[in-house]
C-alpha positions as CSV (number, residue, x, y, z in Angstrom):
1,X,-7.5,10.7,31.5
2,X,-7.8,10.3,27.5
3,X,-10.7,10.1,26.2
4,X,-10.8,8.9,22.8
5,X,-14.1,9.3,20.8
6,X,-16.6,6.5,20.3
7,X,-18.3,5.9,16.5
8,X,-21.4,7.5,18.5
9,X,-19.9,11.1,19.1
10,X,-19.1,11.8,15.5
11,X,-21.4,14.7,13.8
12,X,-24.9,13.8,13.2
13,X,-26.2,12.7,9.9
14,X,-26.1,15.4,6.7
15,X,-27.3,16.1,3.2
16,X,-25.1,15.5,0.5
17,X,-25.0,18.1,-1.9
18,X,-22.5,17.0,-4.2
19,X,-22.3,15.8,-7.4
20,X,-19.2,13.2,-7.2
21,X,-20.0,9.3,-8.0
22,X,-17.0,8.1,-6.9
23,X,-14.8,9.0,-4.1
24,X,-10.9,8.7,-3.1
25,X,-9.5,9.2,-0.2
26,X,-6.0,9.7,0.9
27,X,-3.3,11.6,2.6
28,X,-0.9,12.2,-0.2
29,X,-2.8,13.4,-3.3
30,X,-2.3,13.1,-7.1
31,X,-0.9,16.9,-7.1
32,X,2.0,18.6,-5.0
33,X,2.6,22.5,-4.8
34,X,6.5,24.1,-4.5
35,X,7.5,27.7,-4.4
36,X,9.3,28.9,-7.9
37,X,12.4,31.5,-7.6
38,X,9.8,34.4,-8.8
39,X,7.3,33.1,-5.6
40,X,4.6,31.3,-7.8
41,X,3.1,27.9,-7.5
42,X,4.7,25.0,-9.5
43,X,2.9,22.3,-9.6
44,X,3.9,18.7,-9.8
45,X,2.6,15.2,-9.7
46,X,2.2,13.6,-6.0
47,X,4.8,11.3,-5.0
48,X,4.6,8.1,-3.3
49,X,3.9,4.5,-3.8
50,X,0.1,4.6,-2.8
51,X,-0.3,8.0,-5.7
52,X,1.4,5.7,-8.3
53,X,-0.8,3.2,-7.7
54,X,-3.6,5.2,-7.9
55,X,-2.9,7.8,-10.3
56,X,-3.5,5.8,-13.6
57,X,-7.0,5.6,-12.8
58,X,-7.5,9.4,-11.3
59,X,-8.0,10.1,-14.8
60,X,-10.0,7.1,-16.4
61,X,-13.5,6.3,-17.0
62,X,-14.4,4.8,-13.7
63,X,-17.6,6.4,-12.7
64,X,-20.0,4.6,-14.1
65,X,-20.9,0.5,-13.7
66,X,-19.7,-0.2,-16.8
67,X,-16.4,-2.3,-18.5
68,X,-12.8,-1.0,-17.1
69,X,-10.8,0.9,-19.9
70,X,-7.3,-0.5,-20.6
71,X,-4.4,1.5,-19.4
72,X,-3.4,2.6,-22.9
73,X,-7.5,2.3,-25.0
74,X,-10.8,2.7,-24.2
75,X,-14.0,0.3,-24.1
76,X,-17.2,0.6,-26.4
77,X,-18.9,1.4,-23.3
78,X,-17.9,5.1,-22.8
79,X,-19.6,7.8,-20.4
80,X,-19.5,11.2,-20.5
81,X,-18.7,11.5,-17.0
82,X,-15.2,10.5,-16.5
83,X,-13.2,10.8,-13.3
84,X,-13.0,14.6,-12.1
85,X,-15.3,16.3,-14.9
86,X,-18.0,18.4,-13.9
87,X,-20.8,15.8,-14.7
88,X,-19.6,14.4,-11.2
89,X,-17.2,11.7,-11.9
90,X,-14.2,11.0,-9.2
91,X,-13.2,13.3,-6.9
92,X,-9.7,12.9,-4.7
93,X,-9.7,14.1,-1.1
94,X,-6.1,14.5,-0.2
95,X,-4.0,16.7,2.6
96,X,-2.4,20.0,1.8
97,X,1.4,18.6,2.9
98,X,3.5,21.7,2.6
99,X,2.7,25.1,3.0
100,X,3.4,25.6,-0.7
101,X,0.1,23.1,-0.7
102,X,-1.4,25.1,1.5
103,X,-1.2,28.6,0.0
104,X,-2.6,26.9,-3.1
105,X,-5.6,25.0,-0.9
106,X,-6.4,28.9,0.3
107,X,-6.9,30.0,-2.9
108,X,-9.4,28.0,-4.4
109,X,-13.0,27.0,-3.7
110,X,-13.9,24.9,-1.1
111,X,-10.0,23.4,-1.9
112,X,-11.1,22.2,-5.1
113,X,-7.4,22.4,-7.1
114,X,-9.1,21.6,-10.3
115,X,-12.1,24.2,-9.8
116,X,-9.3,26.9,-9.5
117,X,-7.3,26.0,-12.8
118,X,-4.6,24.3,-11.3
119,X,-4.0,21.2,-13.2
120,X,-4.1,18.1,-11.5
121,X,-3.6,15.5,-13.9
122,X,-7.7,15.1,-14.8
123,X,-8.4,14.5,-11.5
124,X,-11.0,16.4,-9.6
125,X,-8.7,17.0,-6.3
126,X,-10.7,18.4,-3.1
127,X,-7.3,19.5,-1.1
128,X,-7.9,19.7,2.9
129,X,-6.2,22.8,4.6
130,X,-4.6,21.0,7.5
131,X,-3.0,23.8,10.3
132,X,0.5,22.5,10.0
133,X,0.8,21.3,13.8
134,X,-2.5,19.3,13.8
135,X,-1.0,17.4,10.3
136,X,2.7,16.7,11.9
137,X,0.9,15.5,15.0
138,X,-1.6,13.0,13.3
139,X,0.8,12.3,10.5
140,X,4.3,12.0,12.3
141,X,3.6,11.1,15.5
142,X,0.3,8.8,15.4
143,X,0.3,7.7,11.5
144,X,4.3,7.1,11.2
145,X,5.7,6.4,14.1
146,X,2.8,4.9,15.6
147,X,1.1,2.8,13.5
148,X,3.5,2.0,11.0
149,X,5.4,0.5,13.6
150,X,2.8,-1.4,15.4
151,X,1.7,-2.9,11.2
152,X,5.2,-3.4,10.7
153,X,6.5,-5.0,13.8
154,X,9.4,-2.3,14.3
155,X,8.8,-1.6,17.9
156,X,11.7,-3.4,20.3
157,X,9.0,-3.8,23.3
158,X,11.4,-3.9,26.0
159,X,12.7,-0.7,25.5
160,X,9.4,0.8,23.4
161,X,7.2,2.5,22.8
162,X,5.9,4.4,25.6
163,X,2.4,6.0,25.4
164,X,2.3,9.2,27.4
165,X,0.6,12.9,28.0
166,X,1.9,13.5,24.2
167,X,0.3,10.6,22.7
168,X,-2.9,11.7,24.5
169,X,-2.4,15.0,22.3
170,X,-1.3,13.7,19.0
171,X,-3.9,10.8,19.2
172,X,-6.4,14.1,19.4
173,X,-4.8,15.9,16.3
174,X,-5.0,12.2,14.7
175,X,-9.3,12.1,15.4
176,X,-9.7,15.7,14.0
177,X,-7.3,14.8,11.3
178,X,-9.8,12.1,10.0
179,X,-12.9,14.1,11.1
180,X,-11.6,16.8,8.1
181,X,-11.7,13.6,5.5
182,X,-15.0,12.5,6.5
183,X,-16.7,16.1,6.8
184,X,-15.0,16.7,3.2
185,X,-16.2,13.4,1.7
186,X,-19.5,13.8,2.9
187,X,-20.2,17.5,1.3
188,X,-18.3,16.3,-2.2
189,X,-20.4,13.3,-2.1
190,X,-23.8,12.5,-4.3
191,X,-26.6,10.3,-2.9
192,X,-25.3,6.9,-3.0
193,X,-21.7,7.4,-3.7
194,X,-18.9,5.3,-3.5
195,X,-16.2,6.1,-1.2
196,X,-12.7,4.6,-1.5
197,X,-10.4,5.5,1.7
198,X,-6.7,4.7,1.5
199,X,-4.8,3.1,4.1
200,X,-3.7,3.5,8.1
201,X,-3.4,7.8,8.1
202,X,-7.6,7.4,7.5
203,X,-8.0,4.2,10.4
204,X,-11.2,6.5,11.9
205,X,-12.6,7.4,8.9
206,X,-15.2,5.2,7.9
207,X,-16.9,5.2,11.0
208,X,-17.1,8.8,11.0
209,X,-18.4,9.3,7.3
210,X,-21.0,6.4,7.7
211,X,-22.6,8.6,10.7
212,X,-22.3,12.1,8.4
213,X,-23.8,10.3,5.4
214,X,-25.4,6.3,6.2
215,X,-26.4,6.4,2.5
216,X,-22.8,6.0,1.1
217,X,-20.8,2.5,0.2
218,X,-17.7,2.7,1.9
219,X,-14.5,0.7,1.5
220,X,-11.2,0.8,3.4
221,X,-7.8,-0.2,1.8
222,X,-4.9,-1.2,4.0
223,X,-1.7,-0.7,1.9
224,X,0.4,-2.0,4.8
225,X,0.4,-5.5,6.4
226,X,-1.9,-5.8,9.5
227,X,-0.1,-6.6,13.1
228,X,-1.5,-9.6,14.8
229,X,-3.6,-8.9,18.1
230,X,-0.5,-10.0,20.2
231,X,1.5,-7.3,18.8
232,X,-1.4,-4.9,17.7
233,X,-2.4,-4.5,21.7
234,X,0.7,-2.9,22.3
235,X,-1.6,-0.1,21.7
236,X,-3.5,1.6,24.0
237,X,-6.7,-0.8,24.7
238,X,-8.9,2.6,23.5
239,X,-6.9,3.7,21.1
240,X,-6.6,0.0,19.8
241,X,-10.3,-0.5,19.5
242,X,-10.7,3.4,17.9
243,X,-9.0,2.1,14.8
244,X,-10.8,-1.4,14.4
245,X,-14.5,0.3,15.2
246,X,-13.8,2.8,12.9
247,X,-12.4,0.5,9.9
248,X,-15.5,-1.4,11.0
249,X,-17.6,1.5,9.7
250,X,-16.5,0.3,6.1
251,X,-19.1,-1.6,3.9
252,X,-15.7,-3.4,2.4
253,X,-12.5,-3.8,3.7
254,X,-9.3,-4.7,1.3
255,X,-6.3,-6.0,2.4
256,X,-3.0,-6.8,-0.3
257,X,-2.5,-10.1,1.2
258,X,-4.8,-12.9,2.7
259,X,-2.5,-12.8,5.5
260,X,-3.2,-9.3,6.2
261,X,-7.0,-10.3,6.2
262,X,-6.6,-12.5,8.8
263,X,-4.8,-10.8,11.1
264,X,-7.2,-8.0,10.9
265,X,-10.2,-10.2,11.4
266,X,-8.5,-11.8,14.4
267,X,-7.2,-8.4,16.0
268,X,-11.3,-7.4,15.3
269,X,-12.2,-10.5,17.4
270,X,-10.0,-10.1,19.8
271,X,-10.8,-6.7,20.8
272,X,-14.5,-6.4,20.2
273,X,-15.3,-9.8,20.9
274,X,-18.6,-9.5,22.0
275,X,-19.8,-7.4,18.7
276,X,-17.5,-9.0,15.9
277,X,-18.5,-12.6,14.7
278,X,-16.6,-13.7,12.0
279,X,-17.9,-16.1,9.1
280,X,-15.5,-18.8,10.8
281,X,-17.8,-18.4,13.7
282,X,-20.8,-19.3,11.9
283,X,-19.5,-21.8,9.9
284,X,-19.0,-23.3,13.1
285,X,-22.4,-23.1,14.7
286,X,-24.3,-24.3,11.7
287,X,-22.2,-27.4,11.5
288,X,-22.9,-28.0,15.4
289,X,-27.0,-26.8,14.5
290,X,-27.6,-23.9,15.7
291,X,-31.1,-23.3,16.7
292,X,-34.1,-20.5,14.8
293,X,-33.5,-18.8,18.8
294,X,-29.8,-18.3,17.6
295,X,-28.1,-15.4,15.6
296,X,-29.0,-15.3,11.6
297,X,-26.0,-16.5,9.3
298,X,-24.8,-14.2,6.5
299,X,-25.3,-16.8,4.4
300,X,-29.2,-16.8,5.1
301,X,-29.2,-13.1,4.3
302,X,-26.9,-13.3,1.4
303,X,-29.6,-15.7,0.0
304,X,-32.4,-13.0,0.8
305,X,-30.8,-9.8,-1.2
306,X,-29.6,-12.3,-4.0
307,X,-26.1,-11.7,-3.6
308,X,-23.4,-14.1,-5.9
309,X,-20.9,-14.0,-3.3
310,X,-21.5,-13.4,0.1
311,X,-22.1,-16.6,2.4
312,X,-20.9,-18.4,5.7
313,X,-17.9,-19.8,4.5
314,X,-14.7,-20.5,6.6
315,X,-12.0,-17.5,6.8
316,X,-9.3,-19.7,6.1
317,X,-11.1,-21.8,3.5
318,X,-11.8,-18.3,1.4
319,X,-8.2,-16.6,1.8
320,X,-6.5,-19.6,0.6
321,X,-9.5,-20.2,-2.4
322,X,-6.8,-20.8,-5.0
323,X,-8.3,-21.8,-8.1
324,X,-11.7,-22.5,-6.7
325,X,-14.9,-21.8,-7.4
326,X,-17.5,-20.4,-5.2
327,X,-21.6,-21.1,-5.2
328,X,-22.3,-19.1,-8.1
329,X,-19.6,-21.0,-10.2
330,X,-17.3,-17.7,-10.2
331,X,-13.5,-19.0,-10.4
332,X,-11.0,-17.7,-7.3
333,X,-7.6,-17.8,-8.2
334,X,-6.7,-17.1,-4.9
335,X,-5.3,-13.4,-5.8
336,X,-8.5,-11.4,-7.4
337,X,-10.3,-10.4,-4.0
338,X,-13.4,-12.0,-4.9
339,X,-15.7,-11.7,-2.1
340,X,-16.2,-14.9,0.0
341,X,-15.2,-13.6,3.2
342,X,-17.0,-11.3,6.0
343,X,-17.1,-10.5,9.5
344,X,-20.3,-8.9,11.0
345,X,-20.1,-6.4,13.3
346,X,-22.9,-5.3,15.8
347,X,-25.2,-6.9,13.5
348,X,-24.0,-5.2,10.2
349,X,-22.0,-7.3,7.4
350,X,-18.3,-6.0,6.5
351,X,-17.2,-7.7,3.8
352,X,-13.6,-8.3,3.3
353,X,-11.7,-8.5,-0.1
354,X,-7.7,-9.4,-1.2
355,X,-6.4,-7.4,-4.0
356,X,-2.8,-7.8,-5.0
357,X,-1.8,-4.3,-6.0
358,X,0.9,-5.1,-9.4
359,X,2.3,-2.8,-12.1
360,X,1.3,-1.9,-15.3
361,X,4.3,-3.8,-17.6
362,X,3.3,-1.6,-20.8
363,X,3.6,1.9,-19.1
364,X,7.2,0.7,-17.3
365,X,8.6,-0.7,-20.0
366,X,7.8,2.5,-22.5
367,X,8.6,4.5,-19.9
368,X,11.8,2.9,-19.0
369,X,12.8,3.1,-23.2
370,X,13.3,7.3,-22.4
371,X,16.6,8.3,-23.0
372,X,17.0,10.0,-19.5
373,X,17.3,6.4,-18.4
374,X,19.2,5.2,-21.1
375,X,21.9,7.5,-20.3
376,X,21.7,6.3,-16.5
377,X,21.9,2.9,-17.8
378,X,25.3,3.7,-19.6
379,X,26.7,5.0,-16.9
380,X,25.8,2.0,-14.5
381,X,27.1,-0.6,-17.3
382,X,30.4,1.6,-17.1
383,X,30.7,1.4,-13.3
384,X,30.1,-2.5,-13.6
385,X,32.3,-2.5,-16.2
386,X,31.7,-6.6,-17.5
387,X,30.9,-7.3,-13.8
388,X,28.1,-9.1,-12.8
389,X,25.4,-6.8,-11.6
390,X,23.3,-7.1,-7.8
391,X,20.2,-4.3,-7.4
392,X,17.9,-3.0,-4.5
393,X,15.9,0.1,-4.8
394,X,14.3,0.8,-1.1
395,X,13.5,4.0,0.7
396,X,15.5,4.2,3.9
397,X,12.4,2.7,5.6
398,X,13.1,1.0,8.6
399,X,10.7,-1.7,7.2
400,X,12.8,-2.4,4.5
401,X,16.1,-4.0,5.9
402,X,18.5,-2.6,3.9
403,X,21.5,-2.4,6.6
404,X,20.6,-6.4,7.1
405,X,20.8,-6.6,3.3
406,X,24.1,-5.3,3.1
407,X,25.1,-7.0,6.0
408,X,24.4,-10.3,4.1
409,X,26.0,-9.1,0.8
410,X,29.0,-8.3,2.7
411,X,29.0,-11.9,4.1
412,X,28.6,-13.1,0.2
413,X,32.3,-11.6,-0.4
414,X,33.4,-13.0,2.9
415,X,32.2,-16.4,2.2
416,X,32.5,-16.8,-1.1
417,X,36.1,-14.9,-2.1
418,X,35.4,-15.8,-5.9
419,X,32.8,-12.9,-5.8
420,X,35.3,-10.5,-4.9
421,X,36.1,-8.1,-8.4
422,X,33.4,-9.7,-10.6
423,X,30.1,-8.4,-9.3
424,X,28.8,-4.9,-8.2
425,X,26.0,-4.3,-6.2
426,X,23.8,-1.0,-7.1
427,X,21.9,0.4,-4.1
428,X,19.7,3.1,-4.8
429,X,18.0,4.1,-1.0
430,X,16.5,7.4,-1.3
431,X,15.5,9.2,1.8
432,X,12.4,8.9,3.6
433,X,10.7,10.5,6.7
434,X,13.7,12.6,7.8
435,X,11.4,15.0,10.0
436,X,11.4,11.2,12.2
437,X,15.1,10.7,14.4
438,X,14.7,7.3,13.6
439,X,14.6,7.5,10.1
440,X,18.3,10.2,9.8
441,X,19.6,7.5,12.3
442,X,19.1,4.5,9.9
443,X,19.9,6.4,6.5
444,X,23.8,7.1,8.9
445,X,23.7,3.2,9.4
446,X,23.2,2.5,5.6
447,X,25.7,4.4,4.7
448,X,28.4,3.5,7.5
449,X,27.9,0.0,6.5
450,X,28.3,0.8,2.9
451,X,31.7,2.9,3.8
452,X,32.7,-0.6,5.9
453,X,32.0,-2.2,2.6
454,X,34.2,-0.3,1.0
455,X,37.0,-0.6,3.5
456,X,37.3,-3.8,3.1
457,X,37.2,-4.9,-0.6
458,X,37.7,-1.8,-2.5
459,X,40.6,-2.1,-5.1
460,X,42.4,0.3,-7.6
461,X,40.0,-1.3,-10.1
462,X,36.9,-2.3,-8.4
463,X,34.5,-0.8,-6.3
464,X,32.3,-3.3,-4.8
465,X,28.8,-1.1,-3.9
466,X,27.3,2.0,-5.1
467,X,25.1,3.7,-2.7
468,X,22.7,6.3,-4.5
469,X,20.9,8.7,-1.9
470,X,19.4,11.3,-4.8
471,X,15.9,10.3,-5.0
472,X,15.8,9.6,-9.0
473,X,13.5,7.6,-11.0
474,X,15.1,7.3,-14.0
475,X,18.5,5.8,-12.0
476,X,15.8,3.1,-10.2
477,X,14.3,2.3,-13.8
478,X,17.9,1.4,-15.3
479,X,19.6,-0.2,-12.6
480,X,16.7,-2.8,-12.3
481,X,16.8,-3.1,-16.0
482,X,20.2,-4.3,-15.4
483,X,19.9,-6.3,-12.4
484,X,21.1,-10.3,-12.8
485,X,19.9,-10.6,-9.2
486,X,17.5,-8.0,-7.4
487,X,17.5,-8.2,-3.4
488,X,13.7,-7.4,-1.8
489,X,14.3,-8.6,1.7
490,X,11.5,-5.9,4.0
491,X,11.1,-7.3,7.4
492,X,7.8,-6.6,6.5
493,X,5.9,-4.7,3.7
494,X,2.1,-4.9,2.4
495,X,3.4,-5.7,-0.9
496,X,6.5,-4.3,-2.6
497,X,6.1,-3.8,-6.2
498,X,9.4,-3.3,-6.6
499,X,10.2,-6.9,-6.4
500,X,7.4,-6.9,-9.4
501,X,9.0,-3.7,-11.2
502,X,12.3,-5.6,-11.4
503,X,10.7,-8.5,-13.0
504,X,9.2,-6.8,-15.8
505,X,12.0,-4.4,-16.7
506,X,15.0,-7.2,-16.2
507,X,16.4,-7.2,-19.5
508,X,19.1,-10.3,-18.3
509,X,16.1,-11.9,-16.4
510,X,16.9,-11.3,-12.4
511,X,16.8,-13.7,-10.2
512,X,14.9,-12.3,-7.4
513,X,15.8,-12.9,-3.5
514,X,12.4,-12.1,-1.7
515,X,11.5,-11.9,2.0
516,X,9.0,-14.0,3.3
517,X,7.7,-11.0,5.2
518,X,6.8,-9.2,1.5
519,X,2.9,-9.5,0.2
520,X,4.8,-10.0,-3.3
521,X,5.7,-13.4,-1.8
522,X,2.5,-15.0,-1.5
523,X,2.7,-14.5,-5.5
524,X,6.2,-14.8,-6.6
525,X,7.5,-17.8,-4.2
526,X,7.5,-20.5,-6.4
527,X,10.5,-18.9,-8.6
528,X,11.6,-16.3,-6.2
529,X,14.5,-17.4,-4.1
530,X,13.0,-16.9,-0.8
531,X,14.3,-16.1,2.8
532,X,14.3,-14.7,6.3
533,X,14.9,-11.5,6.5
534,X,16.6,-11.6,10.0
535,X,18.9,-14.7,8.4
536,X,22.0,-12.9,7.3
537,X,23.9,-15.6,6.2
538,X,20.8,-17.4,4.8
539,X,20.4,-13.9,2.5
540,X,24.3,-14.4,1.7
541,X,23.7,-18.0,0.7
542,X,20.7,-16.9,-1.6
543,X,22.8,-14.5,-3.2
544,X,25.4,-16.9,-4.3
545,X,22.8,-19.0,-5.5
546,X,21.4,-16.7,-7.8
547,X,24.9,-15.6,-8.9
548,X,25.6,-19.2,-9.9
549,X,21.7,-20.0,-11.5
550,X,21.9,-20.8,-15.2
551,X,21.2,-18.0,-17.6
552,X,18.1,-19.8,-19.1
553,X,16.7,-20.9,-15.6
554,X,17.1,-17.3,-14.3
555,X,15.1,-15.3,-17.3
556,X,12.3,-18.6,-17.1
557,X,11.4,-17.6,-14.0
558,X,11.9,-14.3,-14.2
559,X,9.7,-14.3,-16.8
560,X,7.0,-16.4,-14.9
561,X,7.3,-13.5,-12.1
562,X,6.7,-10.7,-14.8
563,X,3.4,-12.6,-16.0
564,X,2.4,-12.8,-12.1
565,X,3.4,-8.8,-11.4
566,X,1.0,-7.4,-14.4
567,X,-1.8,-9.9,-13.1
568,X,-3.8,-6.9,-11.7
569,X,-2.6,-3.5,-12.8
570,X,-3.4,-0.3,-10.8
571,X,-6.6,0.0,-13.1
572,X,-8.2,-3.3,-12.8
573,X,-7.2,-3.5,-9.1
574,X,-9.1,-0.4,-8.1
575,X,-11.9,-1.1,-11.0
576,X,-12.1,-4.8,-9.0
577,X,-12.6,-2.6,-5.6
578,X,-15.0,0.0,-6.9
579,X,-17.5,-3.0,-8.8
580,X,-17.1,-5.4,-5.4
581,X,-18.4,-2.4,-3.6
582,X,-21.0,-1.3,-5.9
583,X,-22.6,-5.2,-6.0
């Protein structure tokens, strides 16, 4: 029988004798390790769409309670202990991922990279020594092809998944995984820290830390979407409730969407239903007059510590606050993650906040001006030769849809013959997870599809897609500076900032086709051309749509969508987290 640990078997409370502020939290870190020819370490930035996003603050002033720097300046407010320095600014607890990583973990203190003179990007980084089969268990087995699946609705229930002896064994490698985060947070952590954990590899985490160290503010980010509790259940029932208790264990839980919110705070309900009320819940009894015998409102205590923001207020009525203001006259627009919402949970508040992750426009654009992708832009402007130009940039995620994608694009040519020889469409799907069968199985299907494609409109003088499997940065940055029309159809994704990328670096202004299913499309509907992802032929129709939108019309709204994708910049957005928590 599995037996998966409750939030009361986790080590007993310790000291903190560290020095660091401000804590991060991830599985991938800032820093990666390789092996050169002579059998040294090269290092190398961390890759990944959560270590972007977090990178251009690793290094910025964020450790004290003062204003957020600018991505490119500083403030008047400066503090001599920025992010990683000894003073005890930020420090980043990540997972040695390689044995490259490793060999470099073994050789420093305590894994601190930065102690040893590695250079990690001004970032104190506090790398974990994970034994290589405990990390492919909780990170393959449980993190990727687990819960991924379940957030992302990519199981096919009739003929998976299947939760045997083996899951038993990863879930296990999955609880010590997190244990190592928590016990390493809790040593790097001074009295009083705050402690930012990253996403669905670190479910357990909070929980844990909070019994190591109860002094610390906590918060938990989900950069995925959340499942709702008809799908989430697929799940063991234990294992199921594991990850909501120990998310529970946050002081602050952020989500990118209010979607997501909602379908976390229901899937909490649902399974812990007799210690989670949610502020819906009392909104409800105090309309109905609840008596003194009954179960204090957060609003009553909100009103006792002073707080602007807490209060009963609906669920719904909070998540969909656009442009309203709450008690304490503080505008909502809906997308900042001001704090309005809560659940409690065994008689302790969690409060939940929605931050819409988006790009920094300055640092893409200046970055997308370098001459390595100049040179790719040349030679993409020579393959479309005059032609009109199509883009997606994906990984071959199985959340991201691209056989259905070309599937519609292919239906565009079918459809609508006067396509055929005037536009190209640049795909640039790098691999992803290929230690995961399912994952070499669909990067074969984009490709066969692509080859089919080919087979049937390829000329002498015109090739109709380009695939591009080489992962490459500088290819991505110029083909969405050329795009006219940039495809983003995930049957699910947390956000996608590549739908906001491709606004800002547009030169022609894209027209954007955008899944429902994206978190970018709670934003960018109003001038995104939005459909079903499953909808083949609806996709194909959007695409001819956007082939045939006016010049001016297409770089408005395009326009409009670049304002909307540099609303909240990977500096403000984790500044807005860090000050919410801190409140």
């Amino acid at each position: 029988m599995r037996h998966v640990r409750s939030v009361d078997e986790t080590p007993r409370p310790v000291a903190g004798g560290g020095a660091a502020r401000v804590l991060v939290a991830s599985n991938r870190g800032p820093v990666a390790f390789a092996t050169g020819d002579d059998g040294s370490l090269v290092v190398r930035r961390g890759g990944g769409g959560l270590v972007s996003g977090l990178h251009a603050v690793a290094s910025g002033d964020i450790g004290s309670a003062g204003p957020a720097r600018s991505a490119g300046g500083a403030d008047s407010a400066g503090d001599s202990n920025s992010a990683g320095g000894a003073g005890g600014g930020l420090v980043w607890v990540c997972a040695a991922l390689s044995e490259a990583d490793r060999r470099a973990t073994r050789s420093t203190p305590d894994g601190r990279l930065d102690l040893a003179g590695h250079d990690t990007g001004g970032a104190a980084v506090h790398m974990l020594d994970v034994d290589r089969v405990v990390f492919d268990r909780a990170y393959n087995a449980v993190a990727n092809r687990t819960l991924w699946f379940v957030l992302h609705l990519l199981y096919a229930p009739a003929s998976q998944p299947s939760f045997d002896a083996a899951f038993q064994r990863d879930w296990q490698a999955y609880e010590i995984y997190n244990a190592m985060f928590a016990e390493a947070l809790a040593r790097e952590a001074a009295p009083g820290a705050a402690v930012l954990i990253q996403d669905y590899h670190l479910t357990l985490v909070p929980a844990q830390l909070r019994n190591l160290r109860p002094d610390l503010r906590i918060a938990h980010f989900s950069h995925t979407p959340w499942a709702p509790p008809e799908y989430f259940r697929i799940l063991p029932d234990d294992v199921a409730r594991a990850v909501i208790q120990g998310m529970l264990g946050a002081d602050r839980l952020g989500f990118l969407t209010p979607g997501w919110a909602e379908a976390f705070c229901r899937c909490a309900k649902a399974l812990l239903p007799a210690d989670v009320e949610l502020a819906a819940d009392a909104d409800a009894d105090a309309e109905v007059g609840r008596d003194s015998a009954g179960p204090r409102r957060v609003g009553d205590d909100a009103r006792r510590s002073g707080s602007e923001t807490d209060g009963a207020r609906h669920l719904d009525g909070m998540l969909a606050a656009a442009g309203r203001r709450d008690d304490a006259g503080r505008r909502h627009d809906g997308m900042g993650g001001a704090d309005g919402s809560w659940l409690r949970y065994r008689g302790r508040v969690v409060r939940i906040g929605v931050h819409p992750l988006g790009v920094d426009g300055d640092w893409l654009l200046k970055r997308a001006s370098g001459q390595d992708v100049a040179a790719r832009a040349t030679e993409i402007r020579e393959l479309a030769a005059g032609r009109r130009v199509i883009v997606r940039v994906d990984r071959t995620e199985l959340s991201k849809n691209i056989v259905r994608g070309l599937d519609a694009y292919r239906e565009l040519l079918r459809d609508y013959p006067q396509w055929q020889g005037r536009v190209v469409h640049i795909v640039c799907a790098y691999p992803s997870r290929h230690d995961l069968p399912e994952y070499r199985e669909y990067t074969a299907a984009v490709q066969r599809i692509v080859a089919e494609i080919e087979d049937e409109f390829a000329t002498a003088t015109w090739l109709p897609v380009r695939l591009e499997v080489n992962d490459d940065y500088p290819r991505s940055l110029a083909a969405l500076s050329l795009a006219e029309v940039l495809v983003v159809n995930p049957i699910r994704d947390g956000m996608n900032l590549v739908a906001k990328e491709g606004a800002v670096l547009s030169r022609p202004g894209a027209a954007l086709v955008l899944s429902r299913e994206a978190g970018a499309c709670v934003e960018m509907a109003d001038d995104a051309l939005v459909v079903n992802p499953f909808d083949v032929s609806a996709t194909a129709r959007a695409l001819h749509t956007a082939l045939l939108m006016a010049a001016d019309e297409r770089r408005d709204r395009c326009a409009r969508l670049a304002a909307v994708a540099g609303r909240l910049p990977p500096r403000k957005w984790f500044r807005d987290q860090l000050d919410a928590l801190l409140e």
